[in-house]
C-alpha positions as CSV (number, residue, x, y, z in Angstrom):
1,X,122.6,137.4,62.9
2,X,121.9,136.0,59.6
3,X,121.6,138.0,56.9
4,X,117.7,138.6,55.9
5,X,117.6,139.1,59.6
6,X,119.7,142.0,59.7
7,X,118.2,143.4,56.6
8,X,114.4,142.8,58.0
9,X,115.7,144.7,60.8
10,X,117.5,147.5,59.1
11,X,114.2,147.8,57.4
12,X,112.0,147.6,60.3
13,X,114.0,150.6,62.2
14,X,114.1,152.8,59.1
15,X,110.2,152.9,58.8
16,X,109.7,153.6,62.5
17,X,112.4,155.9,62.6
18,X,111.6,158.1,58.9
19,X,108.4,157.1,57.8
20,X,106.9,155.8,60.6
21,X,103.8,153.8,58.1
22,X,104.3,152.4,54.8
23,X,100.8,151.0,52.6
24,X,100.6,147.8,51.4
25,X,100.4,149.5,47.6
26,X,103.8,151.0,47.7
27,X,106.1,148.6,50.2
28,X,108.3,147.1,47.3
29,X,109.0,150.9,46.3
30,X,110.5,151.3,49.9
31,X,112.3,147.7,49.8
32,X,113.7,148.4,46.3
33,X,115.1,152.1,48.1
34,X,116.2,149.9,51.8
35,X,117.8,147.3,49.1
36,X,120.1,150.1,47.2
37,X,121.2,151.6,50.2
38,X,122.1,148.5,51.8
39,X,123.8,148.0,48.3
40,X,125.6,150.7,48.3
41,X,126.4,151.7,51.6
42,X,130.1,151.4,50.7
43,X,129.8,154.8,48.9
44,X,130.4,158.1,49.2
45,X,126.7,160.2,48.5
46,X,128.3,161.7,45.5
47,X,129.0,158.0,44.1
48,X,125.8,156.9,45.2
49,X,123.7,159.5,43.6
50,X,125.5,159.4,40.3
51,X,124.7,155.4,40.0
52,X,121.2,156.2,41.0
53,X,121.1,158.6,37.9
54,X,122.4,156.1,35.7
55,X,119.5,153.7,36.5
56,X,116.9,156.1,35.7
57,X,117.0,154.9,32.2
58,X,114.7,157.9,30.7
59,X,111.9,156.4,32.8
60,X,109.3,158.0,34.3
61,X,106.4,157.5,36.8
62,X,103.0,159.2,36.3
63,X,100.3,160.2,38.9
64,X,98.2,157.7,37.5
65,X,100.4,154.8,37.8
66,X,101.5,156.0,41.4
67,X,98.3,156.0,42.4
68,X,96.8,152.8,40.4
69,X,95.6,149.5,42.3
């Protein structure tokens, strides 16, 4: 299987199987999280969480951009 197969795939099962819908408005927010799994499946959780920590970058996301068109 090539590649973006296998990841379309991986994708495809994990919003069946967890979420069950994704919108339109928010699918690149549950690529980007299928994407740094995939990344970083080679981890341990501990390792994985403490590189998601690092790129938090004192960013943060307000209701009103969440929910913004």
């Amino acid at each position: 299987m090539n590649t973006i197969e296998e990841y379309l795939t991986w994708v495809k099962r994990d919003v069946y199987g967890i979420h069950h819908w994704v919108s339109k408005k928010h699918i690149q927010r549950y690529l980007n999280d299928y994407s740094f799994k995939k990344n970083t499946k080679d981890l341990q959780n501990n390792e994985r969480f403490v590189l998601f920590l690092g790129d938090i970058k004192n960013t943060k996301l307000t209701y009103k951009q969440l929910i913004a068109n």
